[in-house]
mmCIF file as gemmi writes it, N, C-alpha and C atoms, coordinates in Angstrom:
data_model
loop_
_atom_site.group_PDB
_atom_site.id
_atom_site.type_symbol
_atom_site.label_atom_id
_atom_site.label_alt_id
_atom_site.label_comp_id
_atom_site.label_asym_id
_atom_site.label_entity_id
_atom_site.label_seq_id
_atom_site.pdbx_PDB_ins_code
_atom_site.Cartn_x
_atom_site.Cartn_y
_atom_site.Cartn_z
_atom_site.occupancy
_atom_site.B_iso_or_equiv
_atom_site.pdbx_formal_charge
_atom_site.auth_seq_id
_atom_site.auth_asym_id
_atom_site.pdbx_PDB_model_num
ATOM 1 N N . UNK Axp A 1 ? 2.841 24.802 4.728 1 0 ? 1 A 1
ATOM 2 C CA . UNK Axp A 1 ? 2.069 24.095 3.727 1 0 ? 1 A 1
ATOM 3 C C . UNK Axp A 1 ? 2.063 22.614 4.105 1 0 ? 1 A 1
ATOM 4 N N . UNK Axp A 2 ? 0.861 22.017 3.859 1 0 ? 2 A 1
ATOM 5 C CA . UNK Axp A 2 ? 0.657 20.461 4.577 1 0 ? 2 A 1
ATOM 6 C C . UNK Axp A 2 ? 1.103 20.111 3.192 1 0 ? 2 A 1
ATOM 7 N N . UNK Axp A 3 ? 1.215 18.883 3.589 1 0 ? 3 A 1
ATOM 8 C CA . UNK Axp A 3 ? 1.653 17.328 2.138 1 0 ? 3 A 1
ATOM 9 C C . UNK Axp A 3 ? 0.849 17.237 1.514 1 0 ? 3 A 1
ATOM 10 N N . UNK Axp A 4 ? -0.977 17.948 1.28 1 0 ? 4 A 1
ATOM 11 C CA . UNK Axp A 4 ? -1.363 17.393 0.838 1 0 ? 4 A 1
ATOM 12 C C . UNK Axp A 4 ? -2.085 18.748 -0.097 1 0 ? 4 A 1
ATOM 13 N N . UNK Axp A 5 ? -1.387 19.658 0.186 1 0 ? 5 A 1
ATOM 14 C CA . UNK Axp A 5 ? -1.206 20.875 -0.437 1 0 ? 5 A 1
ATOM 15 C C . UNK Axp A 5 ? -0.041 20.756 -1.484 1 0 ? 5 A 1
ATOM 16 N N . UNK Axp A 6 ? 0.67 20.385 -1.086 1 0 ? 6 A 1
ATOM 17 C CA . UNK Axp A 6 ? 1.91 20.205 -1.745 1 0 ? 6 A 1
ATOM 18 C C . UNK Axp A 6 ? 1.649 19.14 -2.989 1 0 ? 6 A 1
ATOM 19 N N . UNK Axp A 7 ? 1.37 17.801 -2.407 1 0 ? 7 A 1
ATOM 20 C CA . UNK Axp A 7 ? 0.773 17.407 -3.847 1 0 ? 7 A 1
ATOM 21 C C . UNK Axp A 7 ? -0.192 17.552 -4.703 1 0 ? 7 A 1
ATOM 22 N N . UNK Axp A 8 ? -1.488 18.29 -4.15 1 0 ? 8 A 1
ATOM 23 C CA . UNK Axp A 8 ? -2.237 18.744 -5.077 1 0 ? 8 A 1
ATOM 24 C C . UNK Axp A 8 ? -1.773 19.959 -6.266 1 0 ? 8 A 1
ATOM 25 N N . UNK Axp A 9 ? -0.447 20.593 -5.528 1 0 ? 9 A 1
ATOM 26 C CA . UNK Axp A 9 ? 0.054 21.542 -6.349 1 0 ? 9 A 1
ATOM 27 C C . UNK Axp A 9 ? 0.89 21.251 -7.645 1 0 ? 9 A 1
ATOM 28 N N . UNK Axp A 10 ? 1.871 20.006 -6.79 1 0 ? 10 A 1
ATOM 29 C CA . UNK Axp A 10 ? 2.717 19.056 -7.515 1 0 ? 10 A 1
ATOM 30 C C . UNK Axp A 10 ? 2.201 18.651 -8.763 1 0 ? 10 A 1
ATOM 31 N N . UNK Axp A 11 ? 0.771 17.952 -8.673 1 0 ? 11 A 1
ATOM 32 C CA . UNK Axp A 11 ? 0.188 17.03 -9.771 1 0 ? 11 A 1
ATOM 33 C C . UNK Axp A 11 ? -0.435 18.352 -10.625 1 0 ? 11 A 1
ATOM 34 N N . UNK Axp A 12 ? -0.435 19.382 -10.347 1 0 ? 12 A 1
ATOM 35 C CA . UNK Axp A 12 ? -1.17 20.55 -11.193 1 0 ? 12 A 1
ATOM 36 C C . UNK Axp A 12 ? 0.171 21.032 -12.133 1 0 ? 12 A 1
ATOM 37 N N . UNK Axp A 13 ? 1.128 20.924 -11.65 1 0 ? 13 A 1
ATOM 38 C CA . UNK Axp A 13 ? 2.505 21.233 -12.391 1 0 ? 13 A 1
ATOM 39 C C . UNK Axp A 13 ? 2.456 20.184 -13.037 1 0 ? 13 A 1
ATOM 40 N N . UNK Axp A 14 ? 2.978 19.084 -12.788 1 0 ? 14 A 1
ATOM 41 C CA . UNK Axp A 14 ? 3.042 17.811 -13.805 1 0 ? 14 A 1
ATOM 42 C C . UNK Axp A 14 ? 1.89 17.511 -14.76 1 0 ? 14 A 1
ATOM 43 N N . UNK Axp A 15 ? 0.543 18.067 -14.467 1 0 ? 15 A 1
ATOM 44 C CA . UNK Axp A 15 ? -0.498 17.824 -15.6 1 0 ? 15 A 1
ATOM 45 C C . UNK Axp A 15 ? 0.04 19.537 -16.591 1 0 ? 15 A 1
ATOM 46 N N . UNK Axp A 16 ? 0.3 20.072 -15.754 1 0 ? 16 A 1
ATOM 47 C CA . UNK Axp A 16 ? 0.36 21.121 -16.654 1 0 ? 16 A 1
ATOM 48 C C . UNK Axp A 16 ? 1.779 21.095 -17.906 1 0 ? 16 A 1
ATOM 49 N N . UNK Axp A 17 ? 2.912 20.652 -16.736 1 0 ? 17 A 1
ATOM 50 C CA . UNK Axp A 17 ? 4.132 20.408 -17.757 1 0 ? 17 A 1
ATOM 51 C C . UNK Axp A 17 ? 4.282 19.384 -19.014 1 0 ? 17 A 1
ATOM 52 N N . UNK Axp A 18 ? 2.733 18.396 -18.738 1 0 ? 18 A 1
ATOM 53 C CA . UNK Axp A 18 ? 2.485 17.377 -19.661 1 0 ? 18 A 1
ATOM 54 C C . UNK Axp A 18 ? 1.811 18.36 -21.055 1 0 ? 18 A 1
ATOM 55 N N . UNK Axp A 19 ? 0.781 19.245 -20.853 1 0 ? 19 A 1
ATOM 56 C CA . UNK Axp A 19 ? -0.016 19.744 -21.276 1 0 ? 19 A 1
ATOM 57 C C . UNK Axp A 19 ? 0.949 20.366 -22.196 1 0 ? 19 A 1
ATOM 58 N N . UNK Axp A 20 ? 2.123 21.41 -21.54 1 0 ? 20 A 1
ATOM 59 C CA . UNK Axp A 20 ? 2.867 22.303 -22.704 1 0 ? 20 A 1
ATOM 60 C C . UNK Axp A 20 ? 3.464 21.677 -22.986 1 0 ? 20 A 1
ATOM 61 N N . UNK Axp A 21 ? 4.376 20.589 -22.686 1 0 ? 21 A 1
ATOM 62 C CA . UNK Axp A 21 ? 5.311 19.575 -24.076 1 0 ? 21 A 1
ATOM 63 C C . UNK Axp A 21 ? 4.084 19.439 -24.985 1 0 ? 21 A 1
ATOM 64 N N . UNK Axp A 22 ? 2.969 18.79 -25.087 1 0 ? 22 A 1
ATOM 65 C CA . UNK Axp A 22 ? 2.461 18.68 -25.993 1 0 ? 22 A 1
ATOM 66 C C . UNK Axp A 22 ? 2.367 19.133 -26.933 1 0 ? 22 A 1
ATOM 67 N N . UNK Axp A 23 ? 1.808 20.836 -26.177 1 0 ? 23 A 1
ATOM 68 C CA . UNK Axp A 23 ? 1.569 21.815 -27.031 1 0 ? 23 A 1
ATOM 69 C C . UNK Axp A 23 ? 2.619 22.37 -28.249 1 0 ? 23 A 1
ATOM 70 N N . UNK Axp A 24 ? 3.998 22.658 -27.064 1 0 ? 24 A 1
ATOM 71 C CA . UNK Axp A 24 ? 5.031 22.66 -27.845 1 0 ? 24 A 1
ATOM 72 C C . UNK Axp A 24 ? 5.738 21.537 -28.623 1 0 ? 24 A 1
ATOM 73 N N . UNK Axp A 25 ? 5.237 20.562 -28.864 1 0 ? 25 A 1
ATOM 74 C CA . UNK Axp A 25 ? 5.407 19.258 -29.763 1 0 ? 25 A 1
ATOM 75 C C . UNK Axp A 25 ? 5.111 19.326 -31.107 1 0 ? 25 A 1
ATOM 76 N N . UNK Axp A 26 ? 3.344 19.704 -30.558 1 0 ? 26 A 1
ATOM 77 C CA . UNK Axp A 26 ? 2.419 19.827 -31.805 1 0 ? 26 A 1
ATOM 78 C C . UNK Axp A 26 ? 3.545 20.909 -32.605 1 0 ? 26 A 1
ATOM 79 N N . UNK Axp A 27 ? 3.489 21.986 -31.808 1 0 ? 27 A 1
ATOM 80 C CA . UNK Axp A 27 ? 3.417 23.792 -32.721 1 0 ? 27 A 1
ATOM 81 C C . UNK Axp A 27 ? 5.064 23.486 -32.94 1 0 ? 27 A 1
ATOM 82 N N . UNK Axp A 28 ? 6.261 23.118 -32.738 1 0 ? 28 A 1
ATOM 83 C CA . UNK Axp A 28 ? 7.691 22.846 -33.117 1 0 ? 28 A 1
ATOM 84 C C . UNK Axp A 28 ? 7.574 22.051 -34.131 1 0 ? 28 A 1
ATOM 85 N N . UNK Axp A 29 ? 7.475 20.751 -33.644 1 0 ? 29 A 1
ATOM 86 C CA . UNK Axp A 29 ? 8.009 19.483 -34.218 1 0 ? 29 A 1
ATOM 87 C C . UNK Axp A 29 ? 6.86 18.736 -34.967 1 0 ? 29 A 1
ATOM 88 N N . UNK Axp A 30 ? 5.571 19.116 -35.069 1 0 ? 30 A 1
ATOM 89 C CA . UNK Axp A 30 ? 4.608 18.748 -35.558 1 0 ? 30 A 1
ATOM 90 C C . UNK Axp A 30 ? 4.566 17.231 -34.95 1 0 ? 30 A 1
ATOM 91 N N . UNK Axp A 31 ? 4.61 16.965 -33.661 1 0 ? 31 A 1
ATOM 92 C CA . UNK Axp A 31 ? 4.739 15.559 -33.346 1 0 ? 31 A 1
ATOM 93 C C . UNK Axp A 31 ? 4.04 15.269 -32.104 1 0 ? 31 A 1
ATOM 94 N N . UNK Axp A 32 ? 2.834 15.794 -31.82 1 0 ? 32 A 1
ATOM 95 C CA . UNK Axp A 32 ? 1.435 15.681 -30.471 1 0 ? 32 A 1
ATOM 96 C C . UNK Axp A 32 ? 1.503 14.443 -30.488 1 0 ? 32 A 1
ATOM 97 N N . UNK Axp A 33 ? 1.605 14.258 -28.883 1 0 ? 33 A 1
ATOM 98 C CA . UNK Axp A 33 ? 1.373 13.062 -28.531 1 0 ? 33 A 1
ATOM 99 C C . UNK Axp A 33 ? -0.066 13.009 -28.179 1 0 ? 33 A 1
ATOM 100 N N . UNK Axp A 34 ? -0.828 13.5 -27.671 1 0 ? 34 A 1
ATOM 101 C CA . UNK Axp A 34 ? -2.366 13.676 -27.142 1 0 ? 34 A 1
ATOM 102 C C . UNK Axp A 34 ? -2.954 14.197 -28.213 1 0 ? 34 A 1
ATOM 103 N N . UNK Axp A 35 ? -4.223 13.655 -27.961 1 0 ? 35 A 1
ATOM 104 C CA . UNK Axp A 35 ? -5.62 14.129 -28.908 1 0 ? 35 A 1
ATOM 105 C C . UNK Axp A 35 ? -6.211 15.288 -28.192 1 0 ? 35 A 1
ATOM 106 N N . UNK Axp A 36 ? -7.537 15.687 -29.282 1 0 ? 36 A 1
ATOM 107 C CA . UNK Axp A 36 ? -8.182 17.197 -28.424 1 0 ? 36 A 1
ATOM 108 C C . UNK Axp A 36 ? -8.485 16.434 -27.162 1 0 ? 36 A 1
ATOM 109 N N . UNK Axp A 37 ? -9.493 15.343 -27.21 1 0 ? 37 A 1
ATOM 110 C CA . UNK Axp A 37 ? -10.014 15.151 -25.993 1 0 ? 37 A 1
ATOM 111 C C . UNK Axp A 37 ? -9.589 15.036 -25.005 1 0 ? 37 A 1
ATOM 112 N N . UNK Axp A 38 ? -8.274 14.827 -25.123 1 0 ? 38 A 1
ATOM 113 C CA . UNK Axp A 38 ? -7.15 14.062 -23.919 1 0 ? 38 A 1
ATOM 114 C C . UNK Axp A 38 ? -6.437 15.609 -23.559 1 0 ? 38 A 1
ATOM 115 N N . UNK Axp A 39 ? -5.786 16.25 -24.374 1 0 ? 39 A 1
ATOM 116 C CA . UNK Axp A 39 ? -5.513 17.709 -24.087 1 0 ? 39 A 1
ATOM 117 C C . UNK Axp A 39 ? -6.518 18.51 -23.163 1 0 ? 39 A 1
ATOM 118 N N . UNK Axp A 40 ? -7.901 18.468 -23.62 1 0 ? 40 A 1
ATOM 119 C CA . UNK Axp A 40 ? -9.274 18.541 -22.841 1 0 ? 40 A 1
ATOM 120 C C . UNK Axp A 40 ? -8.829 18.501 -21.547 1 0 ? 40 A 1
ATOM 121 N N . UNK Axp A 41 ? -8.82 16.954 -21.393 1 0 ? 41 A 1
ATOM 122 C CA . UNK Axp A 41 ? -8.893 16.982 -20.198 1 0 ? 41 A 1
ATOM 123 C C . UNK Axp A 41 ? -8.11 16.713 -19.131 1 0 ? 41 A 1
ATOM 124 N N . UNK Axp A 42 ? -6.713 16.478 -19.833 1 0 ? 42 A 1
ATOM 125 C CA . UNK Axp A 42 ? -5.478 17.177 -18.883 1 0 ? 42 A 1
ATOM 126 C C . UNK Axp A 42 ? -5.151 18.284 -18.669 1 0 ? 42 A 1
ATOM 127 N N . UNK Axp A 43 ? -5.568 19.07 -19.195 1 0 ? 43 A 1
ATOM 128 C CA . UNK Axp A 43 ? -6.923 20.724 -18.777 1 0 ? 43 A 1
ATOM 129 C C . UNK Axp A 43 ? -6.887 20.932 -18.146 1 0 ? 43 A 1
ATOM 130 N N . UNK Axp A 44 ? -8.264 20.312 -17.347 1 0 ? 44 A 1
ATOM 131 C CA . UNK Axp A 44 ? -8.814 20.35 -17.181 1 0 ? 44 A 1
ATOM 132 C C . UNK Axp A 44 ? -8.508 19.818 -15.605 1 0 ? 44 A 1
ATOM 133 N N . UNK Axp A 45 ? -8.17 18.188 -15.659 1 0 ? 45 A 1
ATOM 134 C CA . UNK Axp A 45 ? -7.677 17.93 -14.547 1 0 ? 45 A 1
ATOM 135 C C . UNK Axp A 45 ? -6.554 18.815 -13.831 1 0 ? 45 A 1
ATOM 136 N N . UNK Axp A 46 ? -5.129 19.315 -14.419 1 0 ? 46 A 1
ATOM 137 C CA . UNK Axp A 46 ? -4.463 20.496 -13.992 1 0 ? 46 A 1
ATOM 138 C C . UNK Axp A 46 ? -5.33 21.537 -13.226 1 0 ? 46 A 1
ATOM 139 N N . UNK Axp A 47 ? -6.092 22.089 -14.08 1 0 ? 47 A 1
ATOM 140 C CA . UNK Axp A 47 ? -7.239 22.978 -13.014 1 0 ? 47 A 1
ATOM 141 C C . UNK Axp A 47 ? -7.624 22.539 -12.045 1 0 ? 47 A 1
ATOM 142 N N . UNK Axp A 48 ? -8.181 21.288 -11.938 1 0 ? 48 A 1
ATOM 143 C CA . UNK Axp A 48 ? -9.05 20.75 -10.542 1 0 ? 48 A 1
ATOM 144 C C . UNK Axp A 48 ? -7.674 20.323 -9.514 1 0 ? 48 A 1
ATOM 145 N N . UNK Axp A 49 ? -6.573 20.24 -10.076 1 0 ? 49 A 1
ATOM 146 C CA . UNK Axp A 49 ? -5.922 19.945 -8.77 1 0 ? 49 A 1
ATOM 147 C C . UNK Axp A 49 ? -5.099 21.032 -8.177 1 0 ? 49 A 1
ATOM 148 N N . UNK Axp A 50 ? -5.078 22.047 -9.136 1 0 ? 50 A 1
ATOM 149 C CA . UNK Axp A 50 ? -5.036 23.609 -8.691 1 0 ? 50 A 1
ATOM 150 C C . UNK Axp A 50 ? -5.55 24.232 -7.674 1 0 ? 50 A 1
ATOM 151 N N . UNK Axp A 51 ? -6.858 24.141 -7.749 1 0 ? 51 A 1
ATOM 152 C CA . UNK Axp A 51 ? -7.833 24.711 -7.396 1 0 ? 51 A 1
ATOM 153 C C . UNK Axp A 51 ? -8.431 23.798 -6.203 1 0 ? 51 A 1
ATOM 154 N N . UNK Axp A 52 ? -7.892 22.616 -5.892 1 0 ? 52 A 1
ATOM 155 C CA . UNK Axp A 52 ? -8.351 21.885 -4.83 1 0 ? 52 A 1
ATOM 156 C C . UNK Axp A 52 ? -6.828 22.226 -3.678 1 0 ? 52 A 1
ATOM 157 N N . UNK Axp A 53 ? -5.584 22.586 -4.511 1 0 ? 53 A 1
ATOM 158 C CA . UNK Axp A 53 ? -5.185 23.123 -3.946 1 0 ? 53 A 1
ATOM 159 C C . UNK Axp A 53 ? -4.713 24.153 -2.514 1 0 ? 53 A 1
ATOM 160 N N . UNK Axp A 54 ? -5.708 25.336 -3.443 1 0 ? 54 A 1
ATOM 161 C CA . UNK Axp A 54 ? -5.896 26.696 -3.028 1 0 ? 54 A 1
ATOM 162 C C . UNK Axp A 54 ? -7.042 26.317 -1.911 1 0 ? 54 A 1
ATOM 163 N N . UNK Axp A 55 ? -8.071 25.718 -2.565 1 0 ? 55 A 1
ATOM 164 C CA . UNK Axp A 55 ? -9.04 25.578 -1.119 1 0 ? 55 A 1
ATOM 165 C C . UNK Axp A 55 ? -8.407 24.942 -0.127 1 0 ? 55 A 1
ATOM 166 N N . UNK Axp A 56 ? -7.357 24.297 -0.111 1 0 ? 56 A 1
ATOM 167 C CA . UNK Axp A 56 ? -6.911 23.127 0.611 1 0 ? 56 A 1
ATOM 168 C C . UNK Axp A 56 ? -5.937 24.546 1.501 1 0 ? 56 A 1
ATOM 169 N N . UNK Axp A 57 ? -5.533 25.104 1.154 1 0 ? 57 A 1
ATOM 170 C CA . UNK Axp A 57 ? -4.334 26.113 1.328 1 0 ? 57 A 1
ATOM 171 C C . UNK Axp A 57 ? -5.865 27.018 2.743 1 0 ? 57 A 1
ATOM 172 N N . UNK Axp A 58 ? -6.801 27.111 1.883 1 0 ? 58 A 1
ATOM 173 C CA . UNK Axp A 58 ? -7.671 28.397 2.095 1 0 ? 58 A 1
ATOM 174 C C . UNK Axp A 58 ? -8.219 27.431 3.805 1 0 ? 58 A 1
ATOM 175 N N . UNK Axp A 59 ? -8.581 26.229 3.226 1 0 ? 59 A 1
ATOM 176 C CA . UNK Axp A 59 ? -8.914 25.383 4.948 1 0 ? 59 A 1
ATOM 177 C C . UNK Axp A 59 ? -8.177 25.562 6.071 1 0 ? 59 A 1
ATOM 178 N N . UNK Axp A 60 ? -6.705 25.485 5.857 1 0 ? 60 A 1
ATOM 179 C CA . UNK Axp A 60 ? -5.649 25.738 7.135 1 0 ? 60 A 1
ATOM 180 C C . UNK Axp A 60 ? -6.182 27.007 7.414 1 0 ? 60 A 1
ATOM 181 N N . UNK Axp A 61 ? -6.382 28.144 6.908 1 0 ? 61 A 1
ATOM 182 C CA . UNK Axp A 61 ? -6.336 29.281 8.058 1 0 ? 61 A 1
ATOM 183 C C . UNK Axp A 61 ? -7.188 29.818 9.388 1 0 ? 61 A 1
ATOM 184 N N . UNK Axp A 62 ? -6.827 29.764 10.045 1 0 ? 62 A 1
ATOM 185 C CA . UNK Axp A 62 ? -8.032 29.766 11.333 1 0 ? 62 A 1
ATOM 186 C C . UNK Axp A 62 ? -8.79 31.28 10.886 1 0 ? 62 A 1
ATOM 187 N N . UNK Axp A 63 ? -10.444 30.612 11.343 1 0 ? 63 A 1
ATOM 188 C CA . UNK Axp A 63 ? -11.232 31.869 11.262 1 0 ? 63 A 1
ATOM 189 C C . UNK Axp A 63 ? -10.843 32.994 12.274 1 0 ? 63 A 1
ATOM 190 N N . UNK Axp A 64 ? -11.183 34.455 10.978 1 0 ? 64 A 1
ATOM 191 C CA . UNK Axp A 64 ? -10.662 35.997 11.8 1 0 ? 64 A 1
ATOM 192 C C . UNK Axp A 64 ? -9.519 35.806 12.011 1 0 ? 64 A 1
ATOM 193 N N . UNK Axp A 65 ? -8.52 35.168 11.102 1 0 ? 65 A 1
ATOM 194 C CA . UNK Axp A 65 ? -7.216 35.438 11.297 1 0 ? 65 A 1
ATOM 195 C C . UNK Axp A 65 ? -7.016 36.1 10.058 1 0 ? 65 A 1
ATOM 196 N N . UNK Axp A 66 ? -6.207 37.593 9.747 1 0 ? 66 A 1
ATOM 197 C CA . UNK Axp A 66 ? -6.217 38.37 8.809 1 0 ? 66 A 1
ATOM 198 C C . UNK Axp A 66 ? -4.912 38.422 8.188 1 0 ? 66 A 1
ATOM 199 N N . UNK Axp A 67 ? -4.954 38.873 7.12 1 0 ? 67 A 1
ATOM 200 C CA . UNK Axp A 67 ? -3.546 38.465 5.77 1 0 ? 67 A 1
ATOM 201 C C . UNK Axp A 67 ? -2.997 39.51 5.296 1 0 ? 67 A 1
ATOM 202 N N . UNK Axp A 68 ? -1.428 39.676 5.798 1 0 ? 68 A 1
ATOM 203 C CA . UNK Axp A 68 ? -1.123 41.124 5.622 1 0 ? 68 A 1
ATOM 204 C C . UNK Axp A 68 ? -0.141 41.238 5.074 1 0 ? 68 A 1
ATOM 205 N N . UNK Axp A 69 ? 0.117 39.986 3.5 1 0 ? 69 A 1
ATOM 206 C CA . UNK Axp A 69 ? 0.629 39.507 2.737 1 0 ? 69 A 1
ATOM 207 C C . UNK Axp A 69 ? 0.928 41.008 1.914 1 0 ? 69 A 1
ATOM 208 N N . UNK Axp A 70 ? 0.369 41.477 1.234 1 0 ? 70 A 1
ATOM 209 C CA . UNK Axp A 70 ? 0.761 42.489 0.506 1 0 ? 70 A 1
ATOM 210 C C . UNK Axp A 70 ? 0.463 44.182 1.139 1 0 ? 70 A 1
ATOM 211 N N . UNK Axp A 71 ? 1.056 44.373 2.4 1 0 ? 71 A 1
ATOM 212 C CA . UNK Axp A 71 ? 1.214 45.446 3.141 1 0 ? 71 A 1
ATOM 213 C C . UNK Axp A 71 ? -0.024 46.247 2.852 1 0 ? 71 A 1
ATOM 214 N N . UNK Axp A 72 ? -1.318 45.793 2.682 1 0 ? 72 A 1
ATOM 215 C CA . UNK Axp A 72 ? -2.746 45.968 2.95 1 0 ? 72 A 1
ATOM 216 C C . UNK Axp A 72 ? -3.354 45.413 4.286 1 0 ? 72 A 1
ATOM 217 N N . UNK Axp A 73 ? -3.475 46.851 4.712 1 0 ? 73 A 1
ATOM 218 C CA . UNK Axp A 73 ? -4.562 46.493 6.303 1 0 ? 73 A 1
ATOM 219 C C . UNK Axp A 73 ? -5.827 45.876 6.173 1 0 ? 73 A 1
ATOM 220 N N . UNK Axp A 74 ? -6.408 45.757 6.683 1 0 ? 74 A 1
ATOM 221 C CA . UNK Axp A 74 ? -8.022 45.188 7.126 1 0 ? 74 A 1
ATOM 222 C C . UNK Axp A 74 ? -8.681 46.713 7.2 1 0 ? 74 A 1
ATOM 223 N N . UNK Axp A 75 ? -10.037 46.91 6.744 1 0 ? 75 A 1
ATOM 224 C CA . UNK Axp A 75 ? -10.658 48.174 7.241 1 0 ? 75 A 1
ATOM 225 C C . UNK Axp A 75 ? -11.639 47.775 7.158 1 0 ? 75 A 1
ATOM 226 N N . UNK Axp A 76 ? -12.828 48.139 8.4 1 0 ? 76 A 1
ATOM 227 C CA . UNK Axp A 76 ? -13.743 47.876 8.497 1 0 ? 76 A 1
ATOM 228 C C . UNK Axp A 76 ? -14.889 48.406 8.253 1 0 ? 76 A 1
């Protein structure tokens, strides 16, 4: 995994670990620090750095190189 996989993953955890204190703030302690909109879109951002992630993950692999991650062959 490159560094820059790693932090796109990183900042998807930390938007996300921001996201559930909140949540669990609100729903415990009745004490949200964020509004809808801001919940929105620390969301939201969590997703996009997820998902820039995975493509980022999906770029390293050289083409016709096959994935035999879960003891599934290739069939043609």
């Amino acid at each position: 995994m490159t560094r820059n996989e790693k932090i796109a993953f990183w900042a998807a955890g930390a938007c996300t670990a921001a996201f559930l204190a909140d949540v669990v703030a609100g729903a415990f302690l009745r004490a949200e620090f964020l509004s809808d909109v801001a919940q929105a879109l620390l969301l939201a951002l969590s997703c996009s750095f997820f998902v820039a992630g995975l493509l980022l993950v999906e770029a390293d692999e050289k083409p016709g190189a096959t994935s035999n991650m879960n003891g599934e062959e290739e069939t043609r």
